[in-house]
C-alpha positions, 0 to 999 in steps of 0.5 A, spaced: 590 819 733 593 815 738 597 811 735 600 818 731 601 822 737 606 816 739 609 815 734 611 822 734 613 822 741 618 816 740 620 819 734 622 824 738 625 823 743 628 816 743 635 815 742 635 808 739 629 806 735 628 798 733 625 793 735 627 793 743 623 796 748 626 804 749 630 803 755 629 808 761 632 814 759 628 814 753 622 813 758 626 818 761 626 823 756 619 822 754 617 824 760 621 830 760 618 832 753 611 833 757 612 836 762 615 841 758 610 841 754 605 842 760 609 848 762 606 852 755 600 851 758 601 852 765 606 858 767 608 856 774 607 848 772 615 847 771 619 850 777 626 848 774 629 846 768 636 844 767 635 839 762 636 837 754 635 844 751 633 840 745 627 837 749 625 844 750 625 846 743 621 840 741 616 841 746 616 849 743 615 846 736 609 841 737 606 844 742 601 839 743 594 840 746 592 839 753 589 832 750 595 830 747 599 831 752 594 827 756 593 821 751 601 821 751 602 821 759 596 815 759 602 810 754 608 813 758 605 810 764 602 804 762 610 803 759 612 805 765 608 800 769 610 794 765 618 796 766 620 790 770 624 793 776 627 786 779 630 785 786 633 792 783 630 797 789 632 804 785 629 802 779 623 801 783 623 807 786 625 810 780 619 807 776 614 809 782 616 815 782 616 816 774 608 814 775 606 818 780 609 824 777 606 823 770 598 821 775 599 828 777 601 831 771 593 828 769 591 832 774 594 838 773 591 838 766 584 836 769 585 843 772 587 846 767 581 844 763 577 847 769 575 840 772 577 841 779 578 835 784 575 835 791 580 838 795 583 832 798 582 828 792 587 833 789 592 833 794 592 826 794 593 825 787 598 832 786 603 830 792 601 823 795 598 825 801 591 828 805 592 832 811 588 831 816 582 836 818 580 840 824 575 843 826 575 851 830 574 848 837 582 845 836 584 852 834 580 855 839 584 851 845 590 855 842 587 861 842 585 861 848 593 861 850 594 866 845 589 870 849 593 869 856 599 870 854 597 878 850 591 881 855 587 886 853 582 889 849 580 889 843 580 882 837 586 878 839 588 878 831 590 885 832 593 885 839 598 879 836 599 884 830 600 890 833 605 887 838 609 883 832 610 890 828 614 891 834 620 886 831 619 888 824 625 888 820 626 896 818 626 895 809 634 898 809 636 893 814 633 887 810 639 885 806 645 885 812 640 881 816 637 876 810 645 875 808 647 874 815 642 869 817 643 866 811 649 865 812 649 862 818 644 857 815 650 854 811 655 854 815 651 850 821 648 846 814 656 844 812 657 841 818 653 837 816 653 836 809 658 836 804 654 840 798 657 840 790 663 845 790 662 852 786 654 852 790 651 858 791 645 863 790 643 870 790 637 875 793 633 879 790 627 883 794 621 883 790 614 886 790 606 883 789 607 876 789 603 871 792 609 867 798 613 871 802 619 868 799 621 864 792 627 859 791 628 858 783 634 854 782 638 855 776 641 849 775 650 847 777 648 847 783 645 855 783 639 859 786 636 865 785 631 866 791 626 872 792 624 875 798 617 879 797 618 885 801 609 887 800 608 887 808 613 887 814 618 881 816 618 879 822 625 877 825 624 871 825 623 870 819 630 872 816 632 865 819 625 862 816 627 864 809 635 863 810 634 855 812 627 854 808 629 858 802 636 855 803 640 852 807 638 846 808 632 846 804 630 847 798 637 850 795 640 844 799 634 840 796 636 841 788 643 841 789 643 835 792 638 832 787 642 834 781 649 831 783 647 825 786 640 823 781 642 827 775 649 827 774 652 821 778 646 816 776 644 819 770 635 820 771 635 825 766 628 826 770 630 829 776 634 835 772 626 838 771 622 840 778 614 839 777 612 843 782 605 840 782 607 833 785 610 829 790 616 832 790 613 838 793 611 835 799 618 833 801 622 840 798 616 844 804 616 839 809 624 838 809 625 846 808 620 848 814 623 841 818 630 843 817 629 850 820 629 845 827 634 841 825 640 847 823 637 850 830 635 846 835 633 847 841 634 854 844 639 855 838 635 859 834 632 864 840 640 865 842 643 867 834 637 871 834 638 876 840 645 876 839 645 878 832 640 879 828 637 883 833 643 888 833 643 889 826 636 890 826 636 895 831 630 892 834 629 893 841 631 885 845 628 886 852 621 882 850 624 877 845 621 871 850 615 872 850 616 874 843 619 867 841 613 864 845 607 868 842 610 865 835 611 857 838 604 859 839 601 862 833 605 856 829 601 851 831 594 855 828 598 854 821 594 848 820 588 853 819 590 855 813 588 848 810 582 849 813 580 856 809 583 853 803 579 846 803 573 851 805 574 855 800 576 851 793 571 846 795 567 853 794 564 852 802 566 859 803 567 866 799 574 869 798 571 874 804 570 869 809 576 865 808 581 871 809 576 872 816 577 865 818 585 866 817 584 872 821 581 869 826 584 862 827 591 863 824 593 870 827 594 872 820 593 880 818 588 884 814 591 885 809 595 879 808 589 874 809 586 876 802 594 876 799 594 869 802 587 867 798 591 870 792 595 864 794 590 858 793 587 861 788 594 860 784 597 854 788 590 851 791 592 844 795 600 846 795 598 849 802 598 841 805 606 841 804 608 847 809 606 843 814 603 837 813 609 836 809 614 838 816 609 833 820 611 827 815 618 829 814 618 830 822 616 824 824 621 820 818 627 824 821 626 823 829 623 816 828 626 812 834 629 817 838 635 818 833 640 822 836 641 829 832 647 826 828 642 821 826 637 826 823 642 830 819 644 823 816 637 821 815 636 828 812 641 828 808 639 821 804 631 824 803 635 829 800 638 826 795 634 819 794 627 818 790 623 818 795 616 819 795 611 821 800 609 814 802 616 813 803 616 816 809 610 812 813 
C-alpha cells in the first residue's frame, strides 16, 4: 500500500520522472498535493490557495484518506530531510520549514482522527512554540488596577463593559470609520514598505462567526477581509483590525510572501497558507505587533480622538481614561490561553471557561461562550495573538533598535521563511 501511494503520488506530481531524485519543486509540489488533500477533510485547514489548479483537481480526483495523506507526509519529510542544503542557508530554511509544515500537518490529522494532543504539546507541534502559563494571582494584580481605575459597585466585569459601551462604534458609522482607519494603516505602512502594485482589499460586514475580524487573501496580492458585527465594536478596534487585518499585517504578510517567495523565487509552497502551522504564529503575532509599530507611542490615541472619534459621533472627553482602561485590560489577554489550555485539556467545562474570561479577561457574557466557540473550532491558534506579539516584540526591538530599524527588520520577517524558532 505504501509503496503504491507513493508511486501515485510522484506519478502526479512530478514534472520530470527518471532516475534522479525529484528536485525541490517536485518535493514542493507534493507537498502542496497534501495539503490540499488535507483541505477535503478539514474545511478551515487551507486558509489561502493561489497555486496550480491542477494540484487542486488532483487532490479532488484521488481524494486520499486521512491515513494516506499521513503515510504520504511521513515519505515526503524523510525525502525532505535527506535534501542536501550545503553552506545554501535558504534552502535550508527552505527545507526546514517544509518539514515542519508537513509535522503539523500530522498533527492536524491526529485531530482530526479525534486524537487530541496536550494542549501545549499541539501547540508546540502546530506553531512551534508553547506559551508560557500564569496562574490567577498574575491576573489578580491587574485587576486590582482595573478595579482602582473604575470604582464602584457591582462585579467589575460589567463595570468596564458598561463603561466600554460608551465607545461603541453605532452599526451605520462602521464602514466610514473602518475604510478611514484603514486607510491611514496603509498610508503610515508605505512609508515604509514598498507593496506589490495593483495591491488591494475589500470589506465585508458579516454575522455569526467565531473572530471578530477575517483576512482571506486572494492571491495577486488581494484581500478580502471580514469584520463580524455579532456584538458591539469598540473605537479602537477599527485601528485593531484596520493593521491587523491589513496594513502591516496580514494583507501585507501574504502580498509580501507571494512576491518575494513564490513569484521572485519560485517556492511554489508558499502560494498555499496552512493555517495550522507555524506560519500562524508569525502572521498574528507580526499582525498585533504591527498595531504598535504604524502607531507608535501616543500616535494611536491622537489619530483617534482627532478622527475617528468624529466620524463615530462619540463623545472624546473621557478617551484617556478609556485608552488607559484598555492598555490595562490588554494585559489579561494571556488568560484567554489559560481558559482554553483548561478547557481542551478537559480540566474545565464550557460554562467555567466563559466564567474564567469574564472574570480574568474582562470579556462579556455573551462574547465569552462566542470565545469558547473559538477554541472549539481553532483550540491552540489562541497562542499566536499574543504569545506570537511577544516573540515577534522581542525580535523587531531587539537591542534598542531604533523605529527605522524595526520596519527594516519587520519587513524582512514578512518576506522570508522564517520560522518561530528564527525568532529566538
Amino acid at each position: 500500500m505504501t509503496k503504491k501511494l507513493i508511486a501515485l503520488v510522484s506519478a502526479l506530481l512530478f514534472t520530470a520522472c527518471g532516475p534522479a531524485a525529484p528536485n525541490m519543486d517536485d518535493l514542493a509540489r507534493e507537498y502542496l498535493f497534501l495539503e490540499l488533500s488535507m483541505g477535503l477533510h478539514d474545511g478551515g485547514h487551507v486558509d489561502a490557495y493561489f497555486g496550480p489548479e491542477d494540484l487542486q483537481t488532483a487532490a479532488e480526483e484521488n481524494a486520499l484518506s486521512l491515513d494516506q495523506i499521513l503515510t504520504a507526509s511521513a515519505d515526503l519529510a524523510e525525502r525532505l530531510a535527506a535534501v542536501d542544503t550545503g553552506d545554501d542557508e535558504m534552502l535550508g530554511m527552505r527545507v526546514t520549514g517544509l518539514v515542519a509544515r508537513l509535522h503539523a500537518l500530522d498533527t492536524r490529522i491526529a485531530i482530526n482522527k479525534g486524537e487530541f494532543p496536550d494542549f501545549d504539546d499541539e501547540s508546540l507541534a502546530l506553531f512551534g512554540s508553547m506559551a508560557p502559563d500564569h496562574d490567577a494571582a498574575h491576573f489578580e494584580a491587574i485587576l486590582a488596577e482595573i478595579d482602582a481605575l473604575l470604582p464602584g459597585e457591582g462585579p467589575l466585569s460589567k463595570r468596564v463593559e458598561a463603561f466600554n459601551d460608551q465607545f461603541a462604534i453605532p452599526l451605520d458609522k462602521l464602514p466610514e470609520v473602518f475604510e478611514t482607519a484603514m486607510a491611514e494603516c496603509r498610508k503610515r505602512t508605505l512609508e515604509f514598505i514598498d507593496l506589490p502594485e495593483g495591491e488591494s482589499f475589500t470589506i465585508e460586514y458579516v454575522n455569526d462567526k467565531p473572530w471578530s475580524g477575517y483576512n482571506w487573501y486572494q492571491g495577486n496580492s488581494i484581500s478580502l477581509i471580514q469584520v463580524n458585527t455579532d456584538f458591539p465594536i469598540g473605537i479602537s478596534r477599527a485601528v485593531d483590525l484596520g493593521c491587523h487585518e491589513g496594513y502591516p499585517g496580514h494583507h501585507t504578510f501574504n502580498a509580501l510572501l507571494e512576491k518575494n517567495l513564490v513569484n521572485d523565487a519560485g517556492w511554489l509552497e508558499f502560494s498555499l497558507y496552512p493555517l495550522f502551522s507555524p506560519q500562524s504564529l508569525i502572521a498574528e503575532g507580526s499582525g498585533n505587533y504591527g498595531i504598535d509599530l504604524a502607531f507608535p507611542g501616543a500616535a494611536r490615541i491622537a489619530f483617534e480622538k482627532d478622527v475617528l472619534f468624529p466620524l463615530a459621533g462619540l463623545d472624546a472627553s473621557k478617551a484617556d481614561l478609556y485608552y488607559e482602561l484598555a492598555a490595562l485590560t490588554a494585559k489579561l489577554s494571556f488568560a484567554g490561553n489559560e481558559a482554553a489550555r483548561d478547557y481542551l485539556n478537559g480540566k474545565i467545562t464550557r460554562e467555567e471557561a466563559a466564567e474564567w474570561l469574564q472574570n480574568y479577561s474582562m470579556t462579556p457574557a455573551d462574547k465569552s461562550l462566542q470565545r469558547t466557540r473559538f477554541f472549539d473550532a481553532y483550540r491552540s491558534y489562541v497562542i499566536n495573538y499574543n504569545h506570537g506579539k511577544a516573540m515577534v516584540t522581542d525580535y523587531v526591538e531587539r537591542g534598542d533598535a531604533d523605529a527605522a530599524e524595526r520596519w527594516t527588520r519587520f519587513e524582512a520577517m514578512l518576506s522570508s521563511p522564517m520560522l518561530p524558532s528564527d525568532l529566538k
